[in-house]
ROMIRO-695725 format. One line per 4 residues: number of its first residue (from 1); their letters; for each residue x, y, z of N, C-alpha, C. Coordinates in pm, whole numbers, plus 50000, padded with zeros to 5 digits. Example, Ala and Ser with C-alpha at 12.3 -4.5 7.8 and 13.67 -1.06 7.14 Angstrom:
# ROMIRO-695725
1 = AS = 51319 49431 50780 51230 49550 50780 51320 49670 50780 | 51285 49775 50708 51367 49894 50714 51290 50003 50787 .
***
This chain:
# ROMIRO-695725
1 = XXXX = 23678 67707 26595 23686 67677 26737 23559 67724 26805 | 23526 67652 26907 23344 67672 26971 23432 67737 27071 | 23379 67887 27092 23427 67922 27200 23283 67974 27287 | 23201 67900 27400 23086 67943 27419 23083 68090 27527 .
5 = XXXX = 22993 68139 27496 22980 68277 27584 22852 68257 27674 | 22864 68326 27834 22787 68320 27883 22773 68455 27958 | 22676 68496 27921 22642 68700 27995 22681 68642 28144 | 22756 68726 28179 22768 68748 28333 22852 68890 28333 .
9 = XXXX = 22806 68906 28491 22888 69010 28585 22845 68982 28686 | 22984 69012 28769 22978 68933 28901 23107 68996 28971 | 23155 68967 29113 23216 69007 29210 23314 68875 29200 | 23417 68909 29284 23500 68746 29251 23473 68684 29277 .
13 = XXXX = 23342 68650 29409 23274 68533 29528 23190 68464 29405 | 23143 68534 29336 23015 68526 29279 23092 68429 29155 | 23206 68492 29112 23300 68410 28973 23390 68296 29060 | 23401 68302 29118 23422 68153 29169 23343 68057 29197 .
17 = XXXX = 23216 68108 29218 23137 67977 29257 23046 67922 29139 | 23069 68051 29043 23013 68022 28855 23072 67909 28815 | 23240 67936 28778 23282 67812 28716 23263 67700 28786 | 23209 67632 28888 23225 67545 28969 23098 67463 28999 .
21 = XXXX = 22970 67568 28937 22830 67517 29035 22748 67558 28913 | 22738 67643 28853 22618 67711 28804 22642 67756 28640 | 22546 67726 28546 22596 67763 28382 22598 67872 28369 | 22552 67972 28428 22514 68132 28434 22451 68229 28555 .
25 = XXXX = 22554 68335 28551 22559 68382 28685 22575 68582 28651 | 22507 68663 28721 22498 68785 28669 22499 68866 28767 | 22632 68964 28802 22633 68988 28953 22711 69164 28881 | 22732 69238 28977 22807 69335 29003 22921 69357 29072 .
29 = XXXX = 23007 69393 29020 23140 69410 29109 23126 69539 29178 | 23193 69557 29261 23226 69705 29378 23267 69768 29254 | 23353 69746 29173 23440 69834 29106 23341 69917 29039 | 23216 69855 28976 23142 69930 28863 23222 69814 28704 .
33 = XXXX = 23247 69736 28738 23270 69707 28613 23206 69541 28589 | 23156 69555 28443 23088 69404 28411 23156 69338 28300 | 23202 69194 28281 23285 69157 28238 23204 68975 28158 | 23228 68981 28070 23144 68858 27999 23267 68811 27873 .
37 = XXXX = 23250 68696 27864 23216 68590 27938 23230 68560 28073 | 23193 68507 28129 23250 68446 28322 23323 68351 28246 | 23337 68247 28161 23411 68113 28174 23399 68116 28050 | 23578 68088 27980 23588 68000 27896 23642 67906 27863 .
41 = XXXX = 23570 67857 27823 23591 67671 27833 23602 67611 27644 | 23758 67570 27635 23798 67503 27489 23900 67413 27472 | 23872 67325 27409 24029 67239 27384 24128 67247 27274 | 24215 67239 27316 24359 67334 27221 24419 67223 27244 .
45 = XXXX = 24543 67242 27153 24656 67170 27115 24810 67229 27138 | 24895 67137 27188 25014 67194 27183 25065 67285 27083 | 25164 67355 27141 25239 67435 27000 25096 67525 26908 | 25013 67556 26949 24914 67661 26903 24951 67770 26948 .
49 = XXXX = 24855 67821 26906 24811 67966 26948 24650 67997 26935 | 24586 68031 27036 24439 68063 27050 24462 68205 27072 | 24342 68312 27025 24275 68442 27033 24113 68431 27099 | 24132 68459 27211 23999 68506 27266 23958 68628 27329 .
53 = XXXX = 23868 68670 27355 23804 68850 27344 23736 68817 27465 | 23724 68937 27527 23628 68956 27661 23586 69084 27635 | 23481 69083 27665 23394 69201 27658 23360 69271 27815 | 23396 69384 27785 23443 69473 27931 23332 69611 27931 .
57 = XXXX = 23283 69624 28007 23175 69735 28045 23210 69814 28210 | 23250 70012 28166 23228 70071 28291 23065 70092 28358 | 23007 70024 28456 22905 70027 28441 22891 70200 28533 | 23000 70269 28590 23022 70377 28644 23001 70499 28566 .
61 = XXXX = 22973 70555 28676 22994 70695 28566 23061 70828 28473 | 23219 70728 28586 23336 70808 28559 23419 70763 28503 | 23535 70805 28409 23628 70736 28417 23689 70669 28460 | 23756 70600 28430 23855 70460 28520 23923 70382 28448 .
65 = XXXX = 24050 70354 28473 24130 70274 28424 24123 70177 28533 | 24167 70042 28432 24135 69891 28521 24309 69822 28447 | 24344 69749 28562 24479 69714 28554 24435 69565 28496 | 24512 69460 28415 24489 69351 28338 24596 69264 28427 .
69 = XXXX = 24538 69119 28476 24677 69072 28525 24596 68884 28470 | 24714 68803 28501 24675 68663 28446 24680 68546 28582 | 24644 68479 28630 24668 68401 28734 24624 68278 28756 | 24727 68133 28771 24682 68027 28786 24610 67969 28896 .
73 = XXXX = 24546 67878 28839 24443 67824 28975 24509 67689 29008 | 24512 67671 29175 24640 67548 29134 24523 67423 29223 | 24424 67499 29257 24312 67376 29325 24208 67440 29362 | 24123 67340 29487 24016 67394 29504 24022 67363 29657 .
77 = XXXX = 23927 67430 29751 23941 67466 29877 23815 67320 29904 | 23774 67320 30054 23652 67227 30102 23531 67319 30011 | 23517 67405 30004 23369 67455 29961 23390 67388 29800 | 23480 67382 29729 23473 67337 29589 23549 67474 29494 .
81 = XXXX = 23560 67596 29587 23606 67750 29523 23772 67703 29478 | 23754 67763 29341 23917 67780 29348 24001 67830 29429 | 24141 67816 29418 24221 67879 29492 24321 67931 29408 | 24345 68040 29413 24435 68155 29304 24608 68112 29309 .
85 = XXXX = 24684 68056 29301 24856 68050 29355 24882 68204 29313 | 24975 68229 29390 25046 68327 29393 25133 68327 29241 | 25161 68515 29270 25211 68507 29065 25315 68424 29054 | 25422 68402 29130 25582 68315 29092 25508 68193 29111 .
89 = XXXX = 25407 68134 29147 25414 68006 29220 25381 67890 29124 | 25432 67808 29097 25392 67749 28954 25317 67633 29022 | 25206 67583 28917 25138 67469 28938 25122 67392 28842 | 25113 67237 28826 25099 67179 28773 25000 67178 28629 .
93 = XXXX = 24932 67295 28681 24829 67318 28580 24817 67487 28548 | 24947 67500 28509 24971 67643 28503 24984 67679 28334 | 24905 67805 28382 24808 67874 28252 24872 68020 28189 | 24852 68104 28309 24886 68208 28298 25022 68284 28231 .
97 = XXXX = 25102 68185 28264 25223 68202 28160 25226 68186 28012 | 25113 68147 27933 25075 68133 27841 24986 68261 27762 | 24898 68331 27860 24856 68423 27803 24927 68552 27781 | 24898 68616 27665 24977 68703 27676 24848 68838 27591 .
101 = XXXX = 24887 68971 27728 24754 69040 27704 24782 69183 27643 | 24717 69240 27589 24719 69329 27471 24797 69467 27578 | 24754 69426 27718 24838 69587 27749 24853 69567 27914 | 24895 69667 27997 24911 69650 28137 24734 69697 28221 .
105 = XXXX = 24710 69821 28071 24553 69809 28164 24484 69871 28023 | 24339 69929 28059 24290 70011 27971 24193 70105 28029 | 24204 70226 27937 24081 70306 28006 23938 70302 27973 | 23835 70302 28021 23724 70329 28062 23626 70446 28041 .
109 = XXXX = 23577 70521 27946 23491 70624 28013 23323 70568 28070 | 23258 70681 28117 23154 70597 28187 23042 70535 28107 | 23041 70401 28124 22928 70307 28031 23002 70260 27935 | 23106 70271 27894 23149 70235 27812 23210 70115 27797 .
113 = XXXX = 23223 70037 27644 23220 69898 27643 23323 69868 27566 | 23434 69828 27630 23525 69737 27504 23524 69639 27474 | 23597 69634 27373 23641 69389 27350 23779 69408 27366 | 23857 69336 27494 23994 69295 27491 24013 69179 27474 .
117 = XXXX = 24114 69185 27326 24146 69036 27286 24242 68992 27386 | 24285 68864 27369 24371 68827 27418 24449 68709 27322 | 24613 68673 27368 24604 68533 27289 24711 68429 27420 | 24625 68301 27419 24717 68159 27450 24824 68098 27347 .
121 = XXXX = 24899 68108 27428 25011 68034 27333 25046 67920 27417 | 24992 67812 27337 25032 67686 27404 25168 67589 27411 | 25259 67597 27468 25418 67551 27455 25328 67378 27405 | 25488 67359 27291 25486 67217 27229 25484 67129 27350 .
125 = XXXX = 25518 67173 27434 25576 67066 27539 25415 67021 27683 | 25372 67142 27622 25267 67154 27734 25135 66972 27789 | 25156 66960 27888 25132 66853 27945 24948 66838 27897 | 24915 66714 27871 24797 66667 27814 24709 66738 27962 .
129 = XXXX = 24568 66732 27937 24477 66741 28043 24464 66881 28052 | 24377 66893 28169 24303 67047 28178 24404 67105 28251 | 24393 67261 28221 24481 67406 28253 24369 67497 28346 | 24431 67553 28438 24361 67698 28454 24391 67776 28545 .
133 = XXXX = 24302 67890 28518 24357 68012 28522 24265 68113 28504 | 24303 68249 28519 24196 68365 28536 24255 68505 28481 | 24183 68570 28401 24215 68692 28358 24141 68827 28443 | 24233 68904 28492 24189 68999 28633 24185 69163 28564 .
137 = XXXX = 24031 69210 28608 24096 69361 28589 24012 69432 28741 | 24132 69485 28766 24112 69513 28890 24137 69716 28893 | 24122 69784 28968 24107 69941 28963 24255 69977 29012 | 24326 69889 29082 24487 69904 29172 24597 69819 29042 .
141 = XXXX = 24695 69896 29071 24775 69809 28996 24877 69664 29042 | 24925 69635 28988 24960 69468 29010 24997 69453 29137 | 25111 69581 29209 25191 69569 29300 25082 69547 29400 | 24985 69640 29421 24880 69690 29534 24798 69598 29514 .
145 = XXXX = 24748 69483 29441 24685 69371 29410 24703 69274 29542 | 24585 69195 29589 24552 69118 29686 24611 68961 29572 | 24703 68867 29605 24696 68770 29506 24641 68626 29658 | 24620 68522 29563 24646 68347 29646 24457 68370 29653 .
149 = XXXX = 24429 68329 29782 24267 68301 29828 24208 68421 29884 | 24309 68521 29876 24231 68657 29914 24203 68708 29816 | 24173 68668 29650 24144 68781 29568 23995 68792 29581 | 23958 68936 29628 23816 68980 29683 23753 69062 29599 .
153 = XXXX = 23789 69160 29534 23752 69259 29450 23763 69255 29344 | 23856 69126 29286 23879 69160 29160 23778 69129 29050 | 23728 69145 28938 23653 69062 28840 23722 69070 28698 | 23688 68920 28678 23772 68854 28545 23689 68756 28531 .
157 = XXXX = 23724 68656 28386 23711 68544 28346 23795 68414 28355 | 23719 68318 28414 23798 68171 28427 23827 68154 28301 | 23958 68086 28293 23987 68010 28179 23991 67860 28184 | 23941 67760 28098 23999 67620 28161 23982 67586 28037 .
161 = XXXX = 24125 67531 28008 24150 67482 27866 24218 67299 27874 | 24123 67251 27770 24184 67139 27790 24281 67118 27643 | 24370 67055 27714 24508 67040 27625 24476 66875 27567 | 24491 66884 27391 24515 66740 27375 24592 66653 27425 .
165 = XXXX = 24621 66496 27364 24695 66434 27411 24673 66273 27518 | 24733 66268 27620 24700 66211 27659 24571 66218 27771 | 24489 66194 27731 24373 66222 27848 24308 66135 27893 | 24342 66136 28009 24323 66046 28178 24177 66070 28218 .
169 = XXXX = 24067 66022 28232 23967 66029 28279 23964 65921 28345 | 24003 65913 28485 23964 65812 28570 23917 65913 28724 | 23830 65808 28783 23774 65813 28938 23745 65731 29009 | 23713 65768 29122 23702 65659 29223 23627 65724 29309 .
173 = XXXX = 23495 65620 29407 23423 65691 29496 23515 65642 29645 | 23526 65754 29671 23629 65703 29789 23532 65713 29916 | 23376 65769 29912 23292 65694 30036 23184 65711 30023 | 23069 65686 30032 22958 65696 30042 22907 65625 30166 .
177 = XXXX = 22820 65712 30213 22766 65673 30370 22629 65779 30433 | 22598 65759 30508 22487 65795 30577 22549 65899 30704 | 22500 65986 30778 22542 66036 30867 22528 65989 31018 | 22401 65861 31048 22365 65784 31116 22313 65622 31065 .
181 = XXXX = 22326 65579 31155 22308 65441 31120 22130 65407 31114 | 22112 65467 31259 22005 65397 31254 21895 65568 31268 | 21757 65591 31209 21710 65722 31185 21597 65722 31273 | 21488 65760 31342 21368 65742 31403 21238 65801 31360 .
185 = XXXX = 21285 65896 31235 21208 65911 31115 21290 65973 31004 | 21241 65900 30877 21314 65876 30740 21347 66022 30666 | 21475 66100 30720 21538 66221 30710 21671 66155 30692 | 21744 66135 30566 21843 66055 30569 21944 66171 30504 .
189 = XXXX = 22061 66204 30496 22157 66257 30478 22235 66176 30415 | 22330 66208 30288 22381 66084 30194 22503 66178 30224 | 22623 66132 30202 22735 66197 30128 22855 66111 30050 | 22874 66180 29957 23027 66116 29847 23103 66190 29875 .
193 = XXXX = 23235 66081 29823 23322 66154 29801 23385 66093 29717 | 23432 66176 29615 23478 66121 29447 23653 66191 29420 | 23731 66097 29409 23825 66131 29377 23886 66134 29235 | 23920 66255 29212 23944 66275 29028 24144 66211 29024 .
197 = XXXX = 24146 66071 28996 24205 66041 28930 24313 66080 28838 | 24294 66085 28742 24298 66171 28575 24361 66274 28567 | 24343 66360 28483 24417 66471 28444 24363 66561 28408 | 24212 66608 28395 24119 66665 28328 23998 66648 28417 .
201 = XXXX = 23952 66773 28435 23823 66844 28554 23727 66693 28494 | 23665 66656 28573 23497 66572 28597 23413 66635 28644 | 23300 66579 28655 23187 66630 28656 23082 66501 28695 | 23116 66449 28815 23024 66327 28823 22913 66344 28880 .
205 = XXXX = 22771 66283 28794 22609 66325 28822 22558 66190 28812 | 22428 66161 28879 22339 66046 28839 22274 66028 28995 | 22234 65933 29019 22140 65885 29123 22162 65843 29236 | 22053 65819 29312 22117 65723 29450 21932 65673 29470 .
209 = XXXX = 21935 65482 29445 21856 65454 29435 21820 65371 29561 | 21695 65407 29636 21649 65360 29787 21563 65264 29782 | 21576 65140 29852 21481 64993 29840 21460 64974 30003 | 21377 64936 30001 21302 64907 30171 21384 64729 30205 .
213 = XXXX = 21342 64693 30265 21372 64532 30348 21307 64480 30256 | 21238 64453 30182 21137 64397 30098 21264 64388 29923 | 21299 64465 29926 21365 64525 29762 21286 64579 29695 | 21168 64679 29735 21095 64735 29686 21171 64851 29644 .
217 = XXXX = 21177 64895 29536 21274 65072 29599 21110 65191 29575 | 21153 65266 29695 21124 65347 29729 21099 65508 29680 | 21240 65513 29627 21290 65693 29597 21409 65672 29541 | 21432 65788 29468 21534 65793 29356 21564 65940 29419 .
221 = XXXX = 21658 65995 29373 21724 66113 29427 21832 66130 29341 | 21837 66263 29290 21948 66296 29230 22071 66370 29267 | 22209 66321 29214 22309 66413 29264 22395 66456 29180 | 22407 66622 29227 22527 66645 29117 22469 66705 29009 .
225 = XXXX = 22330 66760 29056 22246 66830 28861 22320 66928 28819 | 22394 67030 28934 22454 67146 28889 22582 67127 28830 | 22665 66997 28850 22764 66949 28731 22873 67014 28793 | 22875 67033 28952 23017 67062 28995 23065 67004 29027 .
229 = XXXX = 23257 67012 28968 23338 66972 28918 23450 66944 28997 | 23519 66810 29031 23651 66769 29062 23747 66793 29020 | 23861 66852 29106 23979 66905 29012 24074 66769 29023 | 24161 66750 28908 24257 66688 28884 24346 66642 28994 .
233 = XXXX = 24313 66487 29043 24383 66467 29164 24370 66487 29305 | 24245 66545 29319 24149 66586 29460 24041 66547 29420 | 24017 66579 29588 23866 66481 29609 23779 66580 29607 | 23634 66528 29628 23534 66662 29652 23399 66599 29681 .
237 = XXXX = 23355 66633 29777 23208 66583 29854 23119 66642 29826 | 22985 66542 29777 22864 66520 29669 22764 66589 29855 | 22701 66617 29849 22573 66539 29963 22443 66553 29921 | 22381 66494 29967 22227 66510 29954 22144 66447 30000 .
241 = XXXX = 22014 66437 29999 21922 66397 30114 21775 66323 30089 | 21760 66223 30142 21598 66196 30137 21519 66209 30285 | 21421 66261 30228 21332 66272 30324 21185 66236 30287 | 21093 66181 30362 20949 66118 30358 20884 66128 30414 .
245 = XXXX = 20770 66152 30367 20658 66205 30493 20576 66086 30550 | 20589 65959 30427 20452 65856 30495 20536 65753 30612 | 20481 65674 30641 20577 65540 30755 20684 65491 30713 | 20804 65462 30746 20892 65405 30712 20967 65321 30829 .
249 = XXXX = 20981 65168 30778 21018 65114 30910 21117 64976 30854 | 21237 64971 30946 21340 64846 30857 21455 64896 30797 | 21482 64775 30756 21626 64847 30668 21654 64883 30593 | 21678 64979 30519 21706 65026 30386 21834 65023 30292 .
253 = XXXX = 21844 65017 30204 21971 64991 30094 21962 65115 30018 | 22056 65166 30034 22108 65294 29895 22231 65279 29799 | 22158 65237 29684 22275 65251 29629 22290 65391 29524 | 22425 65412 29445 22454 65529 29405 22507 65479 29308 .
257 = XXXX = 22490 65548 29192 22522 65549 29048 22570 65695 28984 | 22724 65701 28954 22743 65846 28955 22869 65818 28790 | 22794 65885 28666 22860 65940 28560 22924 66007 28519 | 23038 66013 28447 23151 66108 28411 23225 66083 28282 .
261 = XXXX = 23295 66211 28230 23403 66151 28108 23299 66193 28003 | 23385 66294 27963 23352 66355 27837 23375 66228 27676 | 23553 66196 27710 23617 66144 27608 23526 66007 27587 | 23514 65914 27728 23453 65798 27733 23376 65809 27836 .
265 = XXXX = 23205 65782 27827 23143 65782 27945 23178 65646 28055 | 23187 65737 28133 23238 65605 28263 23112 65628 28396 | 23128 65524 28523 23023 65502 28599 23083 65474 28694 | 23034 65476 28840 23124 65438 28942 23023 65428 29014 .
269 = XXXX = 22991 65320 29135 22892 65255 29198 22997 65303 29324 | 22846 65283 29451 22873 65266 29589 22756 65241 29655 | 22731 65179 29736 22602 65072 29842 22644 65145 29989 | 22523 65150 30004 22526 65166 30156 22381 65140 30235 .
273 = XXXX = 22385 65133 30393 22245 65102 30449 22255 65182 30564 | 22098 65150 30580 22073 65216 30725 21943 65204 30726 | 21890 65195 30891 21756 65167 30939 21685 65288 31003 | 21533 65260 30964 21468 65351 30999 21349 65273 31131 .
277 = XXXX = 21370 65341 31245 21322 65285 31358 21253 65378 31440 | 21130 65404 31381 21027 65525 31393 21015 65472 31596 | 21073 65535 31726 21031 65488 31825 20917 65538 31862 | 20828 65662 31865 20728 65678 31944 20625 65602 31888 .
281 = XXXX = 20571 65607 31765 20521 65452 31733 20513 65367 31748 | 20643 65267 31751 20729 65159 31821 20661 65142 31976 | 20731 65291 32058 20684 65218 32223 20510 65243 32309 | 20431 65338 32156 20311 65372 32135 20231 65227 32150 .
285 = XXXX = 20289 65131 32047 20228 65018 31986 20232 64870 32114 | 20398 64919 32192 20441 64846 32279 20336 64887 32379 | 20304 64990 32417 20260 65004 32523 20102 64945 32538 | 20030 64989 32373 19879 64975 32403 19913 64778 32396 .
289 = XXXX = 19994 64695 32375 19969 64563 32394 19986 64553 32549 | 20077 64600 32613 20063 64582 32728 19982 64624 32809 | 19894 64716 32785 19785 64754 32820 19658 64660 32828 | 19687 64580 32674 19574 64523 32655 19577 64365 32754 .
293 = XXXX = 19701 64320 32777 19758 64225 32868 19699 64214 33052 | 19724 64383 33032 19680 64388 33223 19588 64373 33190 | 19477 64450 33150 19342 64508 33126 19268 64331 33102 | 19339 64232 33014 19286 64124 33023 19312 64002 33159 .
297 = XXXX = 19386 64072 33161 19447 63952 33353 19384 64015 33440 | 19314 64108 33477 19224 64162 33536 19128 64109 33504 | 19073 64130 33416 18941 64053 33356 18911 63947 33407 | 19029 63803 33373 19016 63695 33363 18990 63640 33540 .
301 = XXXX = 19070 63734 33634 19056 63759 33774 18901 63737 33818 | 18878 63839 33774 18657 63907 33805 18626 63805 33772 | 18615 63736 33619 18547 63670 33554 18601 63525 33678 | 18703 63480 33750 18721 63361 33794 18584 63397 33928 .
305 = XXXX = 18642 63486 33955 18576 63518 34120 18428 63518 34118 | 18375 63562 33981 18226 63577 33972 18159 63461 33948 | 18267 63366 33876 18207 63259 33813 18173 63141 33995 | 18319 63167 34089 18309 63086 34244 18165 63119 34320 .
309 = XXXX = 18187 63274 34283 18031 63321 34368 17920 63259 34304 | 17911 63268 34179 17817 63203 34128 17759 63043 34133 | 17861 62981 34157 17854 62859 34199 17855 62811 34294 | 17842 62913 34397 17836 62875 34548 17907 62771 34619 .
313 = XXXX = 18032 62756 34576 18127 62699 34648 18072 62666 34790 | 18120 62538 34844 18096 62526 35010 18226 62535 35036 | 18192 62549 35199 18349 62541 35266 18392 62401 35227 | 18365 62274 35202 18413 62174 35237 18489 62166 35094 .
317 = XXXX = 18446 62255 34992 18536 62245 34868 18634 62320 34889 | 18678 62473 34954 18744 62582 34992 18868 62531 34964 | 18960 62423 34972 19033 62404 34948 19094 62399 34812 | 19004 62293 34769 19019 62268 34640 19036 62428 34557 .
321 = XXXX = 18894 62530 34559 18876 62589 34467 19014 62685 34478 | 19057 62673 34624 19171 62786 34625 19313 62734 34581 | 19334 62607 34526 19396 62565 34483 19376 62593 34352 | 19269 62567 34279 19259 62557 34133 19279 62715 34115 .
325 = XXXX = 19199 62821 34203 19246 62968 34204 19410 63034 34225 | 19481 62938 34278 19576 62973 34297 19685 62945 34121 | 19677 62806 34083 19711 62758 33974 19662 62853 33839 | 19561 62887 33867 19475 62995 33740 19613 63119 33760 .
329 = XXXX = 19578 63185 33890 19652 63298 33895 19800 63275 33879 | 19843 63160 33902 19991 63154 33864 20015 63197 33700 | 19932 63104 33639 19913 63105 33483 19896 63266 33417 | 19813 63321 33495 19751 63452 33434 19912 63517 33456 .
333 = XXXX = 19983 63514 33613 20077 63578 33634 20218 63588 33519 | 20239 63436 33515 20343 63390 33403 20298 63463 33262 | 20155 63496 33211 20191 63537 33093 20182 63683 33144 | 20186 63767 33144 20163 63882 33223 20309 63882 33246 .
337 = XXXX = 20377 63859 33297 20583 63842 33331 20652 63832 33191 | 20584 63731 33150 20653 63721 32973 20603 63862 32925 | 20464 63870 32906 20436 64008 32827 20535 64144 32874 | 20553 64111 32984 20571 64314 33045 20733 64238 33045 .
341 = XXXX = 20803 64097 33067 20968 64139 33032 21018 64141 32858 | 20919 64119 32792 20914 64167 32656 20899 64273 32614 | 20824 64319 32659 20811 64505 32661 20927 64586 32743 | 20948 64552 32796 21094 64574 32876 21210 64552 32813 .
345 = XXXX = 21263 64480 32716 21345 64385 32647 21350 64473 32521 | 21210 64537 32460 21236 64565 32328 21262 64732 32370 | 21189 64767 32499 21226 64897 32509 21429 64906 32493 | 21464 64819 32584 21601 64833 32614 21693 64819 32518 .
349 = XXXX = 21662 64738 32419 21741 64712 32314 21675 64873 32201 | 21588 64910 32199 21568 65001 32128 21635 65149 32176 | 21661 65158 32306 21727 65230 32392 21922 65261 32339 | 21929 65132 32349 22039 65114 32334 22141 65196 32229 .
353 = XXXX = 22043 65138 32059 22010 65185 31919 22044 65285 31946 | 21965 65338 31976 21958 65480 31934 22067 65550 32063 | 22095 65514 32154 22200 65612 32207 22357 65591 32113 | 22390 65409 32084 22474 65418 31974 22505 65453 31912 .
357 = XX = 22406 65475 31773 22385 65532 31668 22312 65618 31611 | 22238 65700 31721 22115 65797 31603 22190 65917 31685 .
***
């Protein structure tokens, strides 16, 4: 049987967020005591019996006895942390009734290092898919013990055993989306959410691939490297982020590609969009055309008036020329009205955008 070991010591904050996020984690408890493995992780069979050892260190200087207790984990909270059930409280994926431990506690002198075996006894009857649970040694005894989502002090090892049989590996992305629709520079925020199906912890990882208006793609981004894990029948939210430093302008497509399944590798897709609508640029760019609009209808003004003086108009033409001057300036006026209610038009609709959606 592969039973893998990983050095740790840690506080309970610290062993909860091990099995869940991180392959190796090395912390100190209040108590003075260091405890290795953090997690073990094996697959067993009904009607067995497994023997596994933990290796226990007073890292204190005194004596101390540490009380031994067993406890199922019946889910996981929004952060992804387990949650401890209470000792009577049975869960679907209940463990602890299975172990059975060499004593109520043991003593300690200072520095000193034991191996407490332990053994699982797996009932014939015991349901396919993953188990778990936690082995506690704590300085108080059982009664005076904190149990459920307050265990704070204690330090132990996760157990998560997967049981043969029938094993369910299914999921589903139940959303993927953006946190805004539309961005005004390319700082995008992704989030999943993956629902474990099945019967047995996942672990869904892989990509989320970004293409411009063009189908150029852009950026790749990964999610999920640390391989934390969906419990059986709950959901649990992925997030992550792109961000870019050069121009980005238009619509963008993300899609997401996310892997799982030990037994059979499986894949689960989700698409999503959103626009990037850089405005001070935008009404930067708007503005110097309209700039360049007056600045030329002015022009074209001087240039009429200089060209009349120059030609020395008589009175007996005065009519005429102030006619043909009048018709010019209508013309200059009309595009000059189009230009500046276009600039007006894109301000407002860009206005709009972004009070909507950004």
């Amino acid at each position: 049987m592969n039973k893998p070991t990983f050095g740790a010591l840690f506080t309970a904050a610290a062993l909860l967020g091990f099995l869940w996020c991180a392959p190796l984690v090395l912390a100190q408890s209040s108590e003075g005591l260091q405890v290795r493995p953090a997690v073990i992780e094996d697959g067993i069979a009904p009607g067995q019996t497994y023997k596994f050892s933990i290796k226990v260190t007073n890292v204190s200087g005194a004596d101390k006895v540490f009380f031994l207790g067993a406890q199922n984990i019946k889910g996981l909270d929004d952060n992804g942390q387990p949650i401890f059930a209470e000792p009577s409280e049975a869960t679907k994926f209940d463990l602890s009734s299975w172990v059975q431990l060499p004593s109520d506690s043991i003593t300690l002198k200072g520095n000193e290092t034991k191996d407490v075996s332990f053994s699982v006894h797996v009932p014939s009857d015991a349901s396919p898919g993953s188990h778990f649970g936690g082995i506690f040694f704590d300085a108080r005894p059982t009664k005076q013990q904190t149990t459920g989502t307050g265990v704070g002090i204690k330090v132990g090892t996760i157990i998560s055993l997967k049981i043969a049989g029938d094993i369910l590996e299914e999921a589903r992305l139940r959303e993927f989306s953006t946190n805004k629709l539309v961005y005004d520079i390319p700082k995008v925020d992704f989030l999943a959410r993956v629902e474990d199906q099945g019967n047995v912890l996942i672990r869904p990882h892989g990509l989320v691939e970004i293409s411009n208006m063009f189908g150029k793609q852009v950026a790749t981004i990964r999610v999920n490297d640390a391989g934390a894990p969906v419990f059986p029948g709950e959901e649990r939210s992925y997030a992550t982020a792109w961000e870019y430093d050069g121009f980005a302008f238009g619509r963008y497509q993300a899609v997401m590609t996310l892997n799982y399944g030990d037994e059979e590798k499986k894949t689960i897709f989700g698409t999503t969009s959103f626009w990037v609508l850089p405005l001070k640029p935008i009404l930067i760019g708007l503005g110097i055309v309209l700039a360049i609009v007056v600045v030329l209808y002015v022009i074209m003004r001087m240039y009429i008036r200089k060209q009349l003086r120059d030609m020395g108009v008589s009175s007996s033409k005065r009519a005429d020329v102030d006619m043909y001057g009048r018709r010019t300036n209508r013309s200059s006026s009309r595009l000059f009205a189009i230009v500046l209610g276009i600039f007006l038009l894109c301000v407002v609709v860009l206005s709009v955008l972004f009070l909507m959606f950004a």
